[in-house]
C-alpha positions in Angstrom: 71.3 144.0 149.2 68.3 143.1 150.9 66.5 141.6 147.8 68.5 139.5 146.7 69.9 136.5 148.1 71.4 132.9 147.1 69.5 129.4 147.8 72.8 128.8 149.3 72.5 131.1 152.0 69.3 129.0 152.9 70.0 125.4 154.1 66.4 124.9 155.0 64.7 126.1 151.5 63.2 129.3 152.8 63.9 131.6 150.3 62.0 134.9 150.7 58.3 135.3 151.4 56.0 138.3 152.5 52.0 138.5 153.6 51.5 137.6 149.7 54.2 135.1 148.7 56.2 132.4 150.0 59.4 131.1 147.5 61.0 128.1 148.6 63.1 125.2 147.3 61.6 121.8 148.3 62.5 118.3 147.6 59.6 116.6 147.3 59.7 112.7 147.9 56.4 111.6 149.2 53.7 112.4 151.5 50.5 114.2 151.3 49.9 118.0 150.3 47.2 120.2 150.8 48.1 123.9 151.3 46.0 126.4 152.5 47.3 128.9 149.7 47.5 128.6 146.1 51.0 126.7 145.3 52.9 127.0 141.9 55.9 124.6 141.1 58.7 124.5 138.6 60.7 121.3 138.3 65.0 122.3 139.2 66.2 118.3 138.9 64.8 114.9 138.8 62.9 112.8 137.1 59.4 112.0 139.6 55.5 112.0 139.7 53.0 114.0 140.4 49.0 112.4 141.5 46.3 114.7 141.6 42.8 114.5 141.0 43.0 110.9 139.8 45.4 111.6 137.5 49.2 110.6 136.8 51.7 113.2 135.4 55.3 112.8 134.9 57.7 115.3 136.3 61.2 116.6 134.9 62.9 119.7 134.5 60.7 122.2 133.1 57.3 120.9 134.4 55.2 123.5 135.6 52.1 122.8 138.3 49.5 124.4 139.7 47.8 123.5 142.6 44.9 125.2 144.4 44.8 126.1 147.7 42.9 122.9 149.4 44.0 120.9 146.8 45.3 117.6 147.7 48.2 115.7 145.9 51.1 114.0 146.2 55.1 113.5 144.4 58.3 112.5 144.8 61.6 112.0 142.8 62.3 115.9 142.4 63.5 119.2 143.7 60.9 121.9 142.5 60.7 125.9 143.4 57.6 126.5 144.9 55.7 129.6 145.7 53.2 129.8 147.7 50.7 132.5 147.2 48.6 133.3 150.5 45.1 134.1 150.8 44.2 133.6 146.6 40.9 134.1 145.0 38.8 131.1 144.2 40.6 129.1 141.4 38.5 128.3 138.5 40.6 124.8 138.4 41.9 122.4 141.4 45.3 121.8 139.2 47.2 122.6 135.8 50.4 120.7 134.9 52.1 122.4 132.0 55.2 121.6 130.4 56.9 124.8 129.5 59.7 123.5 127.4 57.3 123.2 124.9 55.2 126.0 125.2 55.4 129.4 122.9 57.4 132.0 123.8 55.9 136.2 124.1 57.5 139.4 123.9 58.7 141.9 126.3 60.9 145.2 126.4 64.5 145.1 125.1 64.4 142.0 123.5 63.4 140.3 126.1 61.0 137.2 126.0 59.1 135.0 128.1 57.4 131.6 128.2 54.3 131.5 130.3 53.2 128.7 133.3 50.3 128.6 135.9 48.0 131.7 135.1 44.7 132.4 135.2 43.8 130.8 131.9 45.0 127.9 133.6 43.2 127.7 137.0 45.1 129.9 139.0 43.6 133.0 139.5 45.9 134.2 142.0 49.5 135.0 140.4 51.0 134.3 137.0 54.3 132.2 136.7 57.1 132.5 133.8 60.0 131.7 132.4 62.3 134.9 131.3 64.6 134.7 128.6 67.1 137.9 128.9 69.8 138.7 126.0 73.2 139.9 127.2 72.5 143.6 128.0 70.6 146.2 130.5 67.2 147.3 129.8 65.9 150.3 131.0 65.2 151.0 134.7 61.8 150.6 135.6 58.9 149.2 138.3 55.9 146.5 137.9 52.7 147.2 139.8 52.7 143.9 140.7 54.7 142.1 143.8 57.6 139.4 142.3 59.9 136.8 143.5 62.6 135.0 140.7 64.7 132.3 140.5 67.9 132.4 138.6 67.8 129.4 136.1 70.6 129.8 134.3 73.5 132.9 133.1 74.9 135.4 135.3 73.5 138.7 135.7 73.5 141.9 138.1 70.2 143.6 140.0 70.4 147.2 140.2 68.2 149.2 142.7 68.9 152.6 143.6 73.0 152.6 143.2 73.0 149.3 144.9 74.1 146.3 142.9 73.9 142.6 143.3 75.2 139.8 141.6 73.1 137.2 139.9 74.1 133.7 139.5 72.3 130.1 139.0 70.2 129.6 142.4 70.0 133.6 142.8 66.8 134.6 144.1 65.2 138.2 143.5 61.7 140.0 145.9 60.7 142.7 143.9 57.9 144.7 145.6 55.2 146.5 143.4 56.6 149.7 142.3 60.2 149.1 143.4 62.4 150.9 140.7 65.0 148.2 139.3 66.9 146.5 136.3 67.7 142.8 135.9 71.1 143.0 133.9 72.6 139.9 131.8 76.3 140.9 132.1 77.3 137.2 130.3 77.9 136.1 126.7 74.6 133.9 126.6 70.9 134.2 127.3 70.5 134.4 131.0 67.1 132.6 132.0 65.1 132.9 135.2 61.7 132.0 136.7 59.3 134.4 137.7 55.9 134.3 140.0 53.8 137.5 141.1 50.7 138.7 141.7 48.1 139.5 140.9 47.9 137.9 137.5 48.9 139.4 134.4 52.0 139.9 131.5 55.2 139.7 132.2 55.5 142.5 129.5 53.7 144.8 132.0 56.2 147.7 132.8 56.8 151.0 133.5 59.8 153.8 133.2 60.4 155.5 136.2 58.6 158.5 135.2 55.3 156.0 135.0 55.2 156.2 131.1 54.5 152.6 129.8 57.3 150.7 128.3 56.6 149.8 125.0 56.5 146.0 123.6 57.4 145.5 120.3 54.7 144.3 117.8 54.8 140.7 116.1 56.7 142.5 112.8 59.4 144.2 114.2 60.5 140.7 116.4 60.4 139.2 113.4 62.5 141.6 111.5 
């Protein structure tokens, strides 16, 4: 299946990218950055540094970063996912460093939920990046309007698009084009978790049924129930 592949297959860290993102595994271990696009960052392993802005902040797994286009910085001591996203908006801040192990968790379709990184409340303007937390189980077919590229994390799973199906593993990675009619299947015994980036900006909760009829997102009462 052409969207899907495995970091594997891609010795040099190139993992898909498109006029509007680039994903890519990178070890970072030194040197100067300053991209021209907007760049989001999730830690995978290490334990490192990032300096930006005159400031100091410890990576590990499960830092998230933003950095905006023009932006310079610098880190080493880890392997992170980046994406970069090409020709953003102005950012309304130079850099964000979130850590995401310890940030709340939202809700999306099927009992599905989501912590949230880099977004626009956070200085990047130009995509939204998230951790999704998927039960054991298939949701519902159905499309985003935005463009996406994920990152398997953790579980095993299965992509289905159009009687085509691919399997998901740790180090799995996932282009889904606006509008491209899917499903994202845990087929294991435990929560299957995997990080997402698209653009533009918005919820992770955003979907729609194949017919275009808005998938419904539980309310605060009936997660708790």
């Amino acid at each position: 299946m052409r969207y899907a592949i495995h970091a594997d297959d891609r010795p040099d860290g190139r993992l898909h990218a498109n006029e509007l993102l680039t994903q890519r595994v990178v070890e970072l271990s030194g040197g100067e950055h300053a991209e021209a696009a907007d760049e989001v960052i999730y830690v995978l392993d290490g334990d490192g540094e990032l300096e930006v802005g005159g400031e100091r902040h410890r990576l590990r797994p499960g830092t998230s970063a933003f950095l905006a286009g023009g932006t310079r910085w610098t880190a080493d001591g880890v392997r992170v996912l980046s994406v970069l996203v090409h020709d953003p908006p102005p950012a309304s801040a130079p850099f964000g460093v979130r850590d995401l192990t310890a940030e709340e968790k939202g809700s999306a379709t099927s009992g599905r939920q989501f912590v949230l990184g880099a977004r626009p409340e956070l200085g990047c303007a130009s995509a939204t990046q998230f951790i999704g937390l998927v039960p054991p189980g298939r949701a519902p077919d159905h499309y985003h309007t935005y463009d996406e590229v994920i990152y398997i994390l953790e579980g095993e799973g299965e992509l289905h698009i159009a009687g085509d199906i691919a399997s998901l593993r740790p180090g799995s990675c996932v282009h889904l084009p606006a509008r491209l009619v899917h499903c994202l299947a845990n087929t294991g015994d435990s929560e299957l978790r995997l990080l997402g980036v698209f653009r533009p900006a918005g919820s992770p909760a955003e979907a729609y049924y194949p017919d275009g009829t808005p998938a419904a997102v539980p309310d605060a009462e009936e997660v708790e129930s």
